[in-house]
CHARMM-style PDB file with segment names, atoms N, HN, CA, C and O in Angstrom:
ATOM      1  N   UNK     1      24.618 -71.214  66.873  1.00  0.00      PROA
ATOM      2  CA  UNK     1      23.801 -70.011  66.903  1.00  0.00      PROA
ATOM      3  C   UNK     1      23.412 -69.731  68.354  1.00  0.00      PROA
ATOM      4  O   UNK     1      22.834 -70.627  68.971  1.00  0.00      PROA
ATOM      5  N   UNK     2      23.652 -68.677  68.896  1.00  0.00      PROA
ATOM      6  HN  UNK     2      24.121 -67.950  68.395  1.00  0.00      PROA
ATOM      7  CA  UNK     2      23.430 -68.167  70.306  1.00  0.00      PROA
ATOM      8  C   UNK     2      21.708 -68.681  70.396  1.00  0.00      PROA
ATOM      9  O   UNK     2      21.085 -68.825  69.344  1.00  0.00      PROA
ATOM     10  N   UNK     3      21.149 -68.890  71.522  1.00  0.00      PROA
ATOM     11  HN  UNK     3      21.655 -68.773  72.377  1.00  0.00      PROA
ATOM     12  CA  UNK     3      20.281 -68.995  71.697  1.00  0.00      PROA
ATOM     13  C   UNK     3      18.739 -68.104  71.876  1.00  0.00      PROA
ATOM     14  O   UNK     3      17.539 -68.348  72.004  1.00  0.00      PROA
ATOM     15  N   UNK     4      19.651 -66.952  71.792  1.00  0.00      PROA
ATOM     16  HN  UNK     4      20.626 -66.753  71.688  1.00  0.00      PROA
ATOM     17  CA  UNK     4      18.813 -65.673  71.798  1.00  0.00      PROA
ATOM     18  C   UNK     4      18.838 -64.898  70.487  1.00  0.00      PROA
ATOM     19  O   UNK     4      18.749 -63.671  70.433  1.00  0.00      PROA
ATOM     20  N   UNK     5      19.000 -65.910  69.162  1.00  0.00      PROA
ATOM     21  HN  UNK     5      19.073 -66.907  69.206  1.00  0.00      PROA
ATOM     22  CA  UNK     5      18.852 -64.996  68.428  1.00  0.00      PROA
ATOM     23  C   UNK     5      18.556 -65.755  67.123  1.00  0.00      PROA
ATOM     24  O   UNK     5      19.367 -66.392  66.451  1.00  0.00      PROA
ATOM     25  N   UNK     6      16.572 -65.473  66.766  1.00  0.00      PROA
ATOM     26  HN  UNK     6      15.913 -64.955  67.311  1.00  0.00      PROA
ATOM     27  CA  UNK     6      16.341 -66.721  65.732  1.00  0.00      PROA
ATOM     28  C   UNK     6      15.758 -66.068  64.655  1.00  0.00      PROA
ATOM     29  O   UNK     6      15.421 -64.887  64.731  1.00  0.00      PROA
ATOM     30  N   UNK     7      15.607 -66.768  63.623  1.00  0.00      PROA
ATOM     31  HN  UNK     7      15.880 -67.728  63.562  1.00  0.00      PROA
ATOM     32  CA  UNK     7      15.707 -66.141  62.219  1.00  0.00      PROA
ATOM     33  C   UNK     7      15.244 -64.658  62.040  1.00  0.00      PROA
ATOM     34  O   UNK     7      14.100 -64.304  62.327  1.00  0.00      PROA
ATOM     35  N   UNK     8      16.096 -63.902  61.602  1.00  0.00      PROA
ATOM     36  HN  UNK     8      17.025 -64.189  61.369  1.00  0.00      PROA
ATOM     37  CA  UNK     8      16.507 -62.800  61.009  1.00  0.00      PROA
ATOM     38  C   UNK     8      16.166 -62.559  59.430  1.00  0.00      PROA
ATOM     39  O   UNK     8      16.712 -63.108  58.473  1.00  0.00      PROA
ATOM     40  N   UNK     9      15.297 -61.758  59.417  1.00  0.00      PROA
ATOM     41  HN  UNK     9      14.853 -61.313  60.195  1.00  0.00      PROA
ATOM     42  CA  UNK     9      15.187 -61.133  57.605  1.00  0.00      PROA
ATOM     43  C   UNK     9      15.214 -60.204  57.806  1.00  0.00      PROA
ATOM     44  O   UNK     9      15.194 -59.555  58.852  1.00  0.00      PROA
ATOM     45  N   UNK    10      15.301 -59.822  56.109  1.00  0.00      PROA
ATOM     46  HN  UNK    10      15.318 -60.349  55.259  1.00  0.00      PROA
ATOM     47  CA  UNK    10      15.454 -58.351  56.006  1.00  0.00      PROA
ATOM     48  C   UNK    10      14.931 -58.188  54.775  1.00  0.00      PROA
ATOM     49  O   UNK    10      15.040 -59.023  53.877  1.00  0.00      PROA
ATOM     50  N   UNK    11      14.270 -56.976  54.667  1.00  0.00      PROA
ATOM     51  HN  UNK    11      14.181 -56.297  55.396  1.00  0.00      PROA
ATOM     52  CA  UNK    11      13.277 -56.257  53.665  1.00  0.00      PROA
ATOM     53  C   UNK    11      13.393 -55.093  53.015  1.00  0.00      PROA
ATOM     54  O   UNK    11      13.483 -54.042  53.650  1.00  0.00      PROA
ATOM     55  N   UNK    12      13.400 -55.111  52.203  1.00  0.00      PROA
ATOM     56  HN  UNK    12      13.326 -55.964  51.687  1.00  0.00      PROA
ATOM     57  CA  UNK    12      13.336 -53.221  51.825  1.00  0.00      PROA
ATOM     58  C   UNK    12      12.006 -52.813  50.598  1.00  0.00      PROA
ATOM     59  O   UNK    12      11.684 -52.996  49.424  1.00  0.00      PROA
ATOM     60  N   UNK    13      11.535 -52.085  51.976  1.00  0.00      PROA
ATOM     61  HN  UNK    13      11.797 -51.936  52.930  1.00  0.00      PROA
ATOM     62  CA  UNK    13      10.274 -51.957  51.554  1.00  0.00      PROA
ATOM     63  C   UNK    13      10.309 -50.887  49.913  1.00  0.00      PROA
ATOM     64  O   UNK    13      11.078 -50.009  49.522  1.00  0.00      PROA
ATOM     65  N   UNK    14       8.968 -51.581  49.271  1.00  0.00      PROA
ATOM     66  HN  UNK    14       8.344 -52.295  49.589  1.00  0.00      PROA
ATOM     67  CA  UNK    14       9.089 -50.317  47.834  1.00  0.00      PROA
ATOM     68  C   UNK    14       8.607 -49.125  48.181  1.00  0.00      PROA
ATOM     69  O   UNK    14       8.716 -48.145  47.444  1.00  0.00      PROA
ATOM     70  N   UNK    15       8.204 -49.105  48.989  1.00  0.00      PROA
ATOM     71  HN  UNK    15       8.116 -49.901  49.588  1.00  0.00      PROA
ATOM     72  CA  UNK    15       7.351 -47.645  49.395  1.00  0.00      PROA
ATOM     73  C   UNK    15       8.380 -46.757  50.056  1.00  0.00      PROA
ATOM     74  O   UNK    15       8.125 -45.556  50.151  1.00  0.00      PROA
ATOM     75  N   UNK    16       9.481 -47.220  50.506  1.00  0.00      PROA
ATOM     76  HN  UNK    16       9.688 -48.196  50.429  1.00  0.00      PROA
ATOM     77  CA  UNK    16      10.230 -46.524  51.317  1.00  0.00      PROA
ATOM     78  C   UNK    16      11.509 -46.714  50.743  1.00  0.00      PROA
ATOM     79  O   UNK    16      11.702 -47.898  51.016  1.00  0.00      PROA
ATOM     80  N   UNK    17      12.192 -46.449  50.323  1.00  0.00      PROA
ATOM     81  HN  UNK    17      12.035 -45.487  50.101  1.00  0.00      PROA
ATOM     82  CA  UNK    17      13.273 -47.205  49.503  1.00  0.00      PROA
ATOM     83  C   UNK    17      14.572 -46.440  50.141  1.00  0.00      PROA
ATOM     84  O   UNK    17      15.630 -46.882  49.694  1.00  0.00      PROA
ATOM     85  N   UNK    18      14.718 -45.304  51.166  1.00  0.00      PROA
ATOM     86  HN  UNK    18      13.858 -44.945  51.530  1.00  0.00      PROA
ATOM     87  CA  UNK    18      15.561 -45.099  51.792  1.00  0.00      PROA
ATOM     88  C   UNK    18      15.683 -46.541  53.355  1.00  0.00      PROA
ATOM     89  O   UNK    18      16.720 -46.715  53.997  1.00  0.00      PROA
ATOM     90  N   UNK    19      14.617 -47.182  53.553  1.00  0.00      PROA
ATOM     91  HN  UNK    19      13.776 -47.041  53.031  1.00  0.00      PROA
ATOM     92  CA  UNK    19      14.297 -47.679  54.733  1.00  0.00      PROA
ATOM     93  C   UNK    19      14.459 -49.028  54.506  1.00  0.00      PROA
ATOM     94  O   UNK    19      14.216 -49.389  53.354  1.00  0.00      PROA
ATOM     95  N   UNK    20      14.771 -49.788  55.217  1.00  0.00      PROA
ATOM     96  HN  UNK    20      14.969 -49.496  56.152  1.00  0.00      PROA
ATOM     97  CA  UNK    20      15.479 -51.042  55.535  1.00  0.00      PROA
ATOM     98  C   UNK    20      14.279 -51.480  57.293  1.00  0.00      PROA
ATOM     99  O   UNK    20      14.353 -50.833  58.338  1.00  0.00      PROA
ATOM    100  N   UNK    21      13.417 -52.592  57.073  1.00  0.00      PROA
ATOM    101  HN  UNK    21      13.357 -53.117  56.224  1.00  0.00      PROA
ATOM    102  CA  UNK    21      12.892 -53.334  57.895  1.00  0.00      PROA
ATOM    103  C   UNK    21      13.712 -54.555  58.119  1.00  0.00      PROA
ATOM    104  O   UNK    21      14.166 -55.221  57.189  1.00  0.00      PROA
ATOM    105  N   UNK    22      13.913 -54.867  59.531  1.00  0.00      PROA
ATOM    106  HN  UNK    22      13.544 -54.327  60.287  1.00  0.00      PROA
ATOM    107  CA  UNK    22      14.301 -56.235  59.842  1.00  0.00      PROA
ATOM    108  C   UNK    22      13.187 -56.883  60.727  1.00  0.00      PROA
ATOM    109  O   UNK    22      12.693 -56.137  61.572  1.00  0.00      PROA
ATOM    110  N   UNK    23      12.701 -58.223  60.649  1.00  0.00      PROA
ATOM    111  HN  UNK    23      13.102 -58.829  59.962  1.00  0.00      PROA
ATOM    112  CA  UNK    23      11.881 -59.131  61.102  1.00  0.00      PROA
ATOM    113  C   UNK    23      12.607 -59.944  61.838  1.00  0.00      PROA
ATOM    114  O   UNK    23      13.218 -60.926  61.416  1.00  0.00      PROA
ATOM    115  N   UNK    24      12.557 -59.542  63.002  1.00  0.00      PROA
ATOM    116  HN  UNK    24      12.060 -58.745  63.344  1.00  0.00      PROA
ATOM    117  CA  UNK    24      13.660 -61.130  63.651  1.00  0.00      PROA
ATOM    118  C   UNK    24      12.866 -61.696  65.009  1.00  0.00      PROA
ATOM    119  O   UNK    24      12.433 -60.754  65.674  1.00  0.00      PROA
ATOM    120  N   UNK    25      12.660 -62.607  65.405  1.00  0.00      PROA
ATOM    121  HN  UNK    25      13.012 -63.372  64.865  1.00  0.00      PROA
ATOM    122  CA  UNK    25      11.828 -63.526  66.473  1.00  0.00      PROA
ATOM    123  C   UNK    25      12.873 -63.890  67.586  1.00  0.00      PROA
ATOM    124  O   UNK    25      13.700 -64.780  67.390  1.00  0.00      PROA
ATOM    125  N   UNK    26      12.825 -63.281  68.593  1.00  0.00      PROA
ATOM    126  HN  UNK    26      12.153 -62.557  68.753  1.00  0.00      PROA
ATOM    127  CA  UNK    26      13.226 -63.239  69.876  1.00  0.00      PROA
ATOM    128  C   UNK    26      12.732 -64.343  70.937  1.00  0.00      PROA
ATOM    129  O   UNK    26      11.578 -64.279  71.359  1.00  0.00      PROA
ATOM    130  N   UNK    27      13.440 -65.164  71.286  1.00  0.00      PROA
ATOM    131  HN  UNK    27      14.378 -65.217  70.943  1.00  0.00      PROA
ATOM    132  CA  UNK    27      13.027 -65.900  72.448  1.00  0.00      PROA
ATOM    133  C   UNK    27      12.554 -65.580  73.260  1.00  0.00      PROA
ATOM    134  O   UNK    27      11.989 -66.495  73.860  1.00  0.00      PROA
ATOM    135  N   UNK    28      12.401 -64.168  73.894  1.00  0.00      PROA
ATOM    136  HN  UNK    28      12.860 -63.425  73.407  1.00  0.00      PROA
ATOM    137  CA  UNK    28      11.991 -62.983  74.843  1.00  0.00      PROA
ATOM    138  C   UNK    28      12.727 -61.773  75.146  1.00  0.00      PROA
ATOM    139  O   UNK    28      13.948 -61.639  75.220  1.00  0.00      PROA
ATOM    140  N   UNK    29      11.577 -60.686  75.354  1.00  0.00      PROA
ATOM    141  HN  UNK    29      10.585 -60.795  75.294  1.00  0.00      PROA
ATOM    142  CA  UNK    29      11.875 -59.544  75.216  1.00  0.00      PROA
ATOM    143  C   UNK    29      13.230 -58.696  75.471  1.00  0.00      PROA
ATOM    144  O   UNK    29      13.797 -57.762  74.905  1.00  0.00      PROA
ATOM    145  N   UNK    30      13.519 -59.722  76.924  1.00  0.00      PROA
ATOM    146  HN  UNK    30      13.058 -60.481  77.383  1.00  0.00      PROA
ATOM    147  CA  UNK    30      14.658 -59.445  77.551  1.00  0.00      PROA
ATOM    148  C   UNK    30      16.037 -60.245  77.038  1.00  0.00      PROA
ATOM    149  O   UNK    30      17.157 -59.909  77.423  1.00  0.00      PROA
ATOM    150  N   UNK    31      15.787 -61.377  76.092  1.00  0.00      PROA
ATOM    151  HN  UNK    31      14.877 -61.650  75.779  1.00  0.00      PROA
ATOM    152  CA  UNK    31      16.927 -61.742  74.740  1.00  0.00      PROA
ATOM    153  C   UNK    31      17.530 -60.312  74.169  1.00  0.00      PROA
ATOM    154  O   UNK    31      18.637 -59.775  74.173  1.00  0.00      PROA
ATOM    155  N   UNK    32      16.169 -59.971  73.661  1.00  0.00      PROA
ATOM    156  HN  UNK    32      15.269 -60.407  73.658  1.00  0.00      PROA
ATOM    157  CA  UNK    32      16.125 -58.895  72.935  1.00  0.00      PROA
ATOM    158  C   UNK    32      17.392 -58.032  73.467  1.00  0.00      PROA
ATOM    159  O   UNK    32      18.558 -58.211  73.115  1.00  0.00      PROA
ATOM    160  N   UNK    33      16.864 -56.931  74.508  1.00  0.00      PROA
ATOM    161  HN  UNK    33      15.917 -56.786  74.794  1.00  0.00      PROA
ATOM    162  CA  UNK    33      17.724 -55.930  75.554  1.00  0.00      PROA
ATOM    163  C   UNK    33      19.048 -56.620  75.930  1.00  0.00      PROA
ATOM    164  O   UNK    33      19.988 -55.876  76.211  1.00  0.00      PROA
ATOM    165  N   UNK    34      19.209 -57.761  75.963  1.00  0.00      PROA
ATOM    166  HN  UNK    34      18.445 -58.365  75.734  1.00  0.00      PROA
ATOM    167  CA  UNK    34      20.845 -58.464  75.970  1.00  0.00      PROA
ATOM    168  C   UNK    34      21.479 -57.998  74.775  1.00  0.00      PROA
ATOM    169  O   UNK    34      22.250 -57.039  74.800  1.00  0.00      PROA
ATOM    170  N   UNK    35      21.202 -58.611  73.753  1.00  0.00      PROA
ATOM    171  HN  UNK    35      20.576 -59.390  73.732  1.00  0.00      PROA
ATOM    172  CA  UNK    35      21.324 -58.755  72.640  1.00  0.00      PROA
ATOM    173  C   UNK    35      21.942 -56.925  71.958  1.00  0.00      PROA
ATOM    174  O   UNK    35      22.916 -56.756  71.224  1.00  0.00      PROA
ATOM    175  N   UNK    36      21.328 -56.199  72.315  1.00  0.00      PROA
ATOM    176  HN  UNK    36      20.537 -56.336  72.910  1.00  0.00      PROA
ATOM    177  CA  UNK    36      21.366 -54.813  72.399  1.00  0.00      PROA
ATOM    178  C   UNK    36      22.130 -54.290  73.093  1.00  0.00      PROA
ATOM    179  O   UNK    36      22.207 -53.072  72.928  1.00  0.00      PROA
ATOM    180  N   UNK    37      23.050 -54.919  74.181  1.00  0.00      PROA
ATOM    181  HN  UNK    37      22.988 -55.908  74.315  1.00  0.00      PROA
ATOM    182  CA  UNK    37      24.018 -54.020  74.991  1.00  0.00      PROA
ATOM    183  C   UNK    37      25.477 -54.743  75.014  1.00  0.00      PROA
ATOM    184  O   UNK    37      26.392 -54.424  75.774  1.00  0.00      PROA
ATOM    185  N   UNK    38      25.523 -55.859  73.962  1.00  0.00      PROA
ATOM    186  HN  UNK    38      24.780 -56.118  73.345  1.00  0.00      PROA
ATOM    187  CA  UNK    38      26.537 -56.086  73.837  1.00  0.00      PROA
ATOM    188  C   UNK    38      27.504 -55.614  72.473  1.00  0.00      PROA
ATOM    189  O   UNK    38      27.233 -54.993  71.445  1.00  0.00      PROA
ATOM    190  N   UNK    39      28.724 -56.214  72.990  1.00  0.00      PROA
ATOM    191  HN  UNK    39      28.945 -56.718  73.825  1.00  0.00      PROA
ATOM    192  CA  UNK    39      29.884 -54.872  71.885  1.00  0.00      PROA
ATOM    193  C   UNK    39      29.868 -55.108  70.595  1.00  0.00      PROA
ATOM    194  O   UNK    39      29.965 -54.177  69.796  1.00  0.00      PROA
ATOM    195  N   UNK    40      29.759 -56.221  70.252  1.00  0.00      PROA
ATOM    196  HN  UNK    40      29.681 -56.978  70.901  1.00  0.00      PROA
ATOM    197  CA  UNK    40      29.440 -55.358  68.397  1.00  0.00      PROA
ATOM    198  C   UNK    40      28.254 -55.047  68.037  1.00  0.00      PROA
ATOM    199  O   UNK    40      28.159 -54.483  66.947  1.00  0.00      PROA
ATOM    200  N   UNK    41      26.752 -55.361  68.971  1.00  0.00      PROA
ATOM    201  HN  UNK    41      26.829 -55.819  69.857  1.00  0.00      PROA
ATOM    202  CA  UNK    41      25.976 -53.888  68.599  1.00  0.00      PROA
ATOM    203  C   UNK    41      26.268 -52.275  69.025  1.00  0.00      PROA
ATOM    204  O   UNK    41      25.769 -51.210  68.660  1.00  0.00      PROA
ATOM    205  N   UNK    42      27.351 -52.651  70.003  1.00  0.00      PROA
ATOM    206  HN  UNK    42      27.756 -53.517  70.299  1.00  0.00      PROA
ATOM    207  CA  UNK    42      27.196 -51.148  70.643  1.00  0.00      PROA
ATOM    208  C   UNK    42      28.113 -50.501  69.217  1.00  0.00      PROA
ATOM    209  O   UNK    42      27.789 -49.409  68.750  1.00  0.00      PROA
ATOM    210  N   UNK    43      28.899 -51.054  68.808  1.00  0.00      PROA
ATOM    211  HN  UNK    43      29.162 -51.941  69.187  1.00  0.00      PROA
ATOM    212  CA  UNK    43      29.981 -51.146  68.114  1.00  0.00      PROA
ATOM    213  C   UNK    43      29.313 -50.374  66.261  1.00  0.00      PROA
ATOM    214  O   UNK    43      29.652 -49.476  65.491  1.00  0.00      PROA
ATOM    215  N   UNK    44      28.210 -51.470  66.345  1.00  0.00      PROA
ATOM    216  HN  UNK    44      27.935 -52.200  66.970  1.00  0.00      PROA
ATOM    217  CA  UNK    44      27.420 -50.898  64.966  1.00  0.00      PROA
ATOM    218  C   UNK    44      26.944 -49.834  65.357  1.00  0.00      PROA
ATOM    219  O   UNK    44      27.407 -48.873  64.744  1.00  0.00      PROA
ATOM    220  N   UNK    45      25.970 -49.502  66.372  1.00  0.00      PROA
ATOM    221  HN  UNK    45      25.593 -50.283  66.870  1.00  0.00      PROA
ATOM    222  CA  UNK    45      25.395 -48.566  66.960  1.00  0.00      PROA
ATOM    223  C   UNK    45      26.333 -47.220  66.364  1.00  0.00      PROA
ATOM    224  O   UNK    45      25.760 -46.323  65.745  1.00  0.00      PROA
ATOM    225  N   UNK    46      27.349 -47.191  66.535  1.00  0.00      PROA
ATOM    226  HN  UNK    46      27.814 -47.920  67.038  1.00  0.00      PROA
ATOM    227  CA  UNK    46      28.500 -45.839  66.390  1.00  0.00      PROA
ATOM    228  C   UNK    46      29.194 -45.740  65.492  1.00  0.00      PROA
ATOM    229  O   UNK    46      29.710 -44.630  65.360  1.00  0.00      PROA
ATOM    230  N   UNK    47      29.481 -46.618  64.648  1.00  0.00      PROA
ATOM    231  HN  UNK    47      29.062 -47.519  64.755  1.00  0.00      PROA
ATOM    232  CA  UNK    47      29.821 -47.276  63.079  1.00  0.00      PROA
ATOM    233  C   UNK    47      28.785 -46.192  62.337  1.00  0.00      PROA
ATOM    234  O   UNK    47      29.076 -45.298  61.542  1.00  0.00      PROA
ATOM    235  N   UNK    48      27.491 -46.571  62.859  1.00  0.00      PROA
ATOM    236  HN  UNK    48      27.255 -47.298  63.505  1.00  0.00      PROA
ATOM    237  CA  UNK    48      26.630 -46.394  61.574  1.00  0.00      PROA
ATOM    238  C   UNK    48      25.602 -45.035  61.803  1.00  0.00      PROA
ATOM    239  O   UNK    48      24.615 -44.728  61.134  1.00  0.00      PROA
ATOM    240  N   UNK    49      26.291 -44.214  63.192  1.00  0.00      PROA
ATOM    241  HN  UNK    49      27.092 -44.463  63.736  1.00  0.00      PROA
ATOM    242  CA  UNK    49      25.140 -43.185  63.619  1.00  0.00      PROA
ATOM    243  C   UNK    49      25.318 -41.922  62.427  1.00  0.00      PROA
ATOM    244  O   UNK    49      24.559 -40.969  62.253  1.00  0.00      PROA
ATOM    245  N   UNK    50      26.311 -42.187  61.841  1.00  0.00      PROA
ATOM    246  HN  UNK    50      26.927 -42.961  61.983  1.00  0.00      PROA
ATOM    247  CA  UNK    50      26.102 -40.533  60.603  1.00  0.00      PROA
ATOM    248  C   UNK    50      25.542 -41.105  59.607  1.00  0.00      PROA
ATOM    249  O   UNK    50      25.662 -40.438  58.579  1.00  0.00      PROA
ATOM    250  N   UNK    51      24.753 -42.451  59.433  1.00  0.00      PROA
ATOM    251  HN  UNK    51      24.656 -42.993  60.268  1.00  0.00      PROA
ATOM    252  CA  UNK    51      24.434 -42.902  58.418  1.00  0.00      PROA
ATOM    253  C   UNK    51      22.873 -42.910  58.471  1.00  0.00      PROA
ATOM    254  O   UNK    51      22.215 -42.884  57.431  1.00  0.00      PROA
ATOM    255  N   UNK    52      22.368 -42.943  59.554  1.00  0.00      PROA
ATOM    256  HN  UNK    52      22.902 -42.964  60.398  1.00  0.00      PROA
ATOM    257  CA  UNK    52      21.344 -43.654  60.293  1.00  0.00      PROA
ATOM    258  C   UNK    52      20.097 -42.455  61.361  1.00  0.00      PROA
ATOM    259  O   UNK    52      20.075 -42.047  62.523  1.00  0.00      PROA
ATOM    260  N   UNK    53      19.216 -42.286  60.109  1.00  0.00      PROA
ATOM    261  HN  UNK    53      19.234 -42.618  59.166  1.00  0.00      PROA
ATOM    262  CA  UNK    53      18.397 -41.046  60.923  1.00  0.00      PROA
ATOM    263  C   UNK    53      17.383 -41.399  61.833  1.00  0.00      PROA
ATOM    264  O   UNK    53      16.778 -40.547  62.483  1.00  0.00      PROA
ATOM    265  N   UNK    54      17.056 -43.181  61.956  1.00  0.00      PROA
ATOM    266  HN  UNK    54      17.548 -43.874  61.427  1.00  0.00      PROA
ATOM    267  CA  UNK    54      16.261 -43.262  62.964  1.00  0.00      PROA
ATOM    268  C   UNK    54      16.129 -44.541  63.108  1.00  0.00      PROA
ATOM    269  O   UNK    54      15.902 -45.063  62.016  1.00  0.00      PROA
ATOM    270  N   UNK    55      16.181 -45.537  64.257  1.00  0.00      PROA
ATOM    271  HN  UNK    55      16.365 -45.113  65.143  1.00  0.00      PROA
ATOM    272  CA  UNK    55      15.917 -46.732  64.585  1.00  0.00      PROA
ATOM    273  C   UNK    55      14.579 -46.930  65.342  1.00  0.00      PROA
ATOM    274  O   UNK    55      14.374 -46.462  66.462  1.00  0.00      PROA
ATOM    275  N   UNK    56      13.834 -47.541  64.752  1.00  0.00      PROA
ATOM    276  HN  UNK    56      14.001 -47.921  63.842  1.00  0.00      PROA
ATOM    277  CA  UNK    56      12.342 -48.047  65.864  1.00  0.00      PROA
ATOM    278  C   UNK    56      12.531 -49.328  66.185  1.00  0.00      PROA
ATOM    279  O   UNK    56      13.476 -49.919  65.663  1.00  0.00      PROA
ATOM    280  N   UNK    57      11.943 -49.792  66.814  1.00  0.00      PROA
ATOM    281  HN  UNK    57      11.175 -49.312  67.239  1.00  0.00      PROA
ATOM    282  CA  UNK    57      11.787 -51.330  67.179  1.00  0.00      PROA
ATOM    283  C   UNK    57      10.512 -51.258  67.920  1.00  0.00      PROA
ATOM    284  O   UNK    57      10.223 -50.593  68.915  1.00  0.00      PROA
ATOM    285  N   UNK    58       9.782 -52.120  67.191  1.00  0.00      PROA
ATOM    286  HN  UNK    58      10.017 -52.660  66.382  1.00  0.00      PROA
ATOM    287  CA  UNK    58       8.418 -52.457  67.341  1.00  0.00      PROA
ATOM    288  C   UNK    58       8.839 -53.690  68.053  1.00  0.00      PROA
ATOM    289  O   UNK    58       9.968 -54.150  67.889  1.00  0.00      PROA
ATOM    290  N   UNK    59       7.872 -54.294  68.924  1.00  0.00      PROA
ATOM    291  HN  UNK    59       6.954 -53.920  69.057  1.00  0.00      PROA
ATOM    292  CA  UNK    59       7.617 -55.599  69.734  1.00  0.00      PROA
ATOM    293  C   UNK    59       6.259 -56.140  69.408  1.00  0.00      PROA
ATOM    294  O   UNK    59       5.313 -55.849  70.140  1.00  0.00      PROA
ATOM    295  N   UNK    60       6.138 -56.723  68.612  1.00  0.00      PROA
ATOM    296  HN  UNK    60       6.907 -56.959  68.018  1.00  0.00      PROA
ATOM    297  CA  UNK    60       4.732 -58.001  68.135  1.00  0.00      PROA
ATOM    298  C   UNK    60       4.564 -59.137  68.820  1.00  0.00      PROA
ATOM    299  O   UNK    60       5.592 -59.700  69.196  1.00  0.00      PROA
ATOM    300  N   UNK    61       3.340 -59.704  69.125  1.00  0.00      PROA
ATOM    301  HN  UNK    61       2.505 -59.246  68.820  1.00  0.00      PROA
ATOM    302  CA  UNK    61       3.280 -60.573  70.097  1.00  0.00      PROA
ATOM    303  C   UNK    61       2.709 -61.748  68.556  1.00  0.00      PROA
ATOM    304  O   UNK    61       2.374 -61.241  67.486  1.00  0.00      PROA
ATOM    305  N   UNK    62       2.713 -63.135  68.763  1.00  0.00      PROA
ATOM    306  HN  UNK    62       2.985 -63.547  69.633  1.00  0.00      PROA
ATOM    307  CA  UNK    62       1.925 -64.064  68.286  1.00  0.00      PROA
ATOM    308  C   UNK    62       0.820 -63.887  68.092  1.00  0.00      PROA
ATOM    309  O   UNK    62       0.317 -63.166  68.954  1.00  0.00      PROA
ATOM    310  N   UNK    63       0.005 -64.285  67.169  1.00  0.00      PROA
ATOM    311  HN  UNK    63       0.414 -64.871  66.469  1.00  0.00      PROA
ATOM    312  CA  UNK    63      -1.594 -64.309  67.004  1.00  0.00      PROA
ATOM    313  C   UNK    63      -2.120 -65.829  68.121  1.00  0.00      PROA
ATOM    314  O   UNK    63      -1.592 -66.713  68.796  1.00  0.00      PROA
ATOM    315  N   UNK    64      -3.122 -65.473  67.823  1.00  0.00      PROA
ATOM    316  HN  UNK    64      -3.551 -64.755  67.274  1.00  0.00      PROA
ATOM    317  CA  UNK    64      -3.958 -66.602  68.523  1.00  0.00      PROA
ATOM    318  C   UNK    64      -3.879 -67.753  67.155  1.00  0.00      PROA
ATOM    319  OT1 UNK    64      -4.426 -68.853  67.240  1.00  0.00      PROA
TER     320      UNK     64
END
């Protein structure tokens, strides 16, 4: 498993049932932005843009 990339879920919320949440924990932010510019995301990225009306990505920090 690459080192920049640690457990991954996935959810589908009942309230939203067109919408698909993923939870995944990043070693750091800038994992993250790697992780994002290489070719089979760029690859999904364009695969899936007539499918796909909006991507967010939230960044959560740890609690105390």
């Amino acid at each position: 498993m690459p080192r920049w990339w640690i457990m991954p879920r996935r959810q589908l919320p009942d309230t939203a049932p067109d919408s698909i949440v993923m939870v995944e924990q990043w070693e750091s932010v800038a994992h993250l932005e790697a992780h994002l510019q290489t070719p089979h995301m760029k690859a999904w990225s364009e695969a899936v843009k007539g499918d796909v009306l909006e991507t967010t990505i939230r960044i959560l920090q740890a609690g105390v």
